[in-house]
C-alpha positions as CSV (number, residue, x, y, z in Angstrom):
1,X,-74.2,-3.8,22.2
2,X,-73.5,-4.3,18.6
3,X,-71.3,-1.2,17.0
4,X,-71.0,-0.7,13.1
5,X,-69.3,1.6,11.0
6,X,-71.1,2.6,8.1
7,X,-69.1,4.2,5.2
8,X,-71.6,6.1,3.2
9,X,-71.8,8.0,0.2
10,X,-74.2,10.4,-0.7
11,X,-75.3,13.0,-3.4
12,X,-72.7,15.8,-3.2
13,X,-74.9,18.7,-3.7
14,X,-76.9,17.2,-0.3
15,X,-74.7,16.3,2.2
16,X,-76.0,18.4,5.4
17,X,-79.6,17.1,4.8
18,X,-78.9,13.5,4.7
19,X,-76.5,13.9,7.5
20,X,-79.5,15.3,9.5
21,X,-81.9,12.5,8.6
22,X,-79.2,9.6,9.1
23,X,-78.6,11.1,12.7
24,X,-82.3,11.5,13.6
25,X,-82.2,7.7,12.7
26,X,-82.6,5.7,16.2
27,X,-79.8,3.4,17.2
28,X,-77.6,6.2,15.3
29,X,-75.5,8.1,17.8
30,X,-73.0,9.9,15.7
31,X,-72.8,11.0,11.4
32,X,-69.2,12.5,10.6
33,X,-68.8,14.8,7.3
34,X,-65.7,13.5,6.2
35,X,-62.8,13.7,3.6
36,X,-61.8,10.7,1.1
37,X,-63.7,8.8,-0.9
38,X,-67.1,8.5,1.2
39,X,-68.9,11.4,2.2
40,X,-70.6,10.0,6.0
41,X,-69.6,8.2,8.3
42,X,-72.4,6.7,11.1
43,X,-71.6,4.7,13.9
44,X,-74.7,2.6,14.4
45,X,-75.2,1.2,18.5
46,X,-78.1,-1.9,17.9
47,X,-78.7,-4.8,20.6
48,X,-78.9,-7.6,18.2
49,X,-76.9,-8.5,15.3
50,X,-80.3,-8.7,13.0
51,X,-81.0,-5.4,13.9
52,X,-78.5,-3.8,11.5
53,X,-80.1,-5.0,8.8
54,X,-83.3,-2.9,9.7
55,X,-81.1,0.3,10.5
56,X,-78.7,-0.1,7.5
57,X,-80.3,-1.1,4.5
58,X,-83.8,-1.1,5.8
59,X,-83.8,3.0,6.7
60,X,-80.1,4.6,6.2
61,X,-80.2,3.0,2.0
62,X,-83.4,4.5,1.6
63,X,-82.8,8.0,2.5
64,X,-83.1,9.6,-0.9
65,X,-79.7,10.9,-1.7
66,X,-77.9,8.3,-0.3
67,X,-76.2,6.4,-3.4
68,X,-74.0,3.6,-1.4
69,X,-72.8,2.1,1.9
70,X,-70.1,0.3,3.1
71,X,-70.4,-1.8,6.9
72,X,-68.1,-2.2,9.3
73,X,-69.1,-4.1,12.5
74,X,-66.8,-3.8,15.8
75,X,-66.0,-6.9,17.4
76,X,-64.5,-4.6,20.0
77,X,-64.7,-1.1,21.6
78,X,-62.1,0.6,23.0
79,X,-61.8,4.4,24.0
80,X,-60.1,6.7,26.5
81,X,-63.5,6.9,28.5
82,X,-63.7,2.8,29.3
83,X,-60.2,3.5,30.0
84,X,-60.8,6.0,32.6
85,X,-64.0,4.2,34.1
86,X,-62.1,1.0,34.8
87,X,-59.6,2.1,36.3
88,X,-61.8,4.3,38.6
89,X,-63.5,0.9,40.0
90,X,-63.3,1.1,43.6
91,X,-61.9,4.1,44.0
92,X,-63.6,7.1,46.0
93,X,-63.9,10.7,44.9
């Protein structure tokens, strides 16, 4: 699984709305409202690394309202829940 961070900024005056239609996006599992100089934040989950290009600029760019973007791609995940789930491996409940 591929993960990017997508930096995005957006007409001021429409922020909810394009948050909604980014998030309804497939392959998008999460749109932050955020502080700063961009306005979104999506983390985009794809399978193949050509398959940004048909979520970023192919569908997120083209969502009227949406003036810029900025990617980020992971070239590792880490969070508390792998954490946890690792370490449970082999151990009964």
């Amino acid at each position: 699984m591929i993960t990017a961070i997508v930096l995005i900024k957006t007409s001021v005056d429409r922020i909810p709305e394009i948050a909604e239609s980014i998030a309804a996006l497939e392959s998008v599992s999460e749109v932050f409202s955020v502080t700063g100089t961009y306005d979104l934040i999506a983390m985009v989950r794809v399978q193949h690394h050509e398959d940004l290009a048909e979520v970023i600029p192919g569908r997120i760019s083209k969502i009227p309202g949406v003036e810029a973007t900025d990617t980020h791609v992971a070239f590792r995940t880490y969070s508390q829940h792998d954490l946890e789930a690792a370490f449970a491996i082999g151990l009964d409940s």
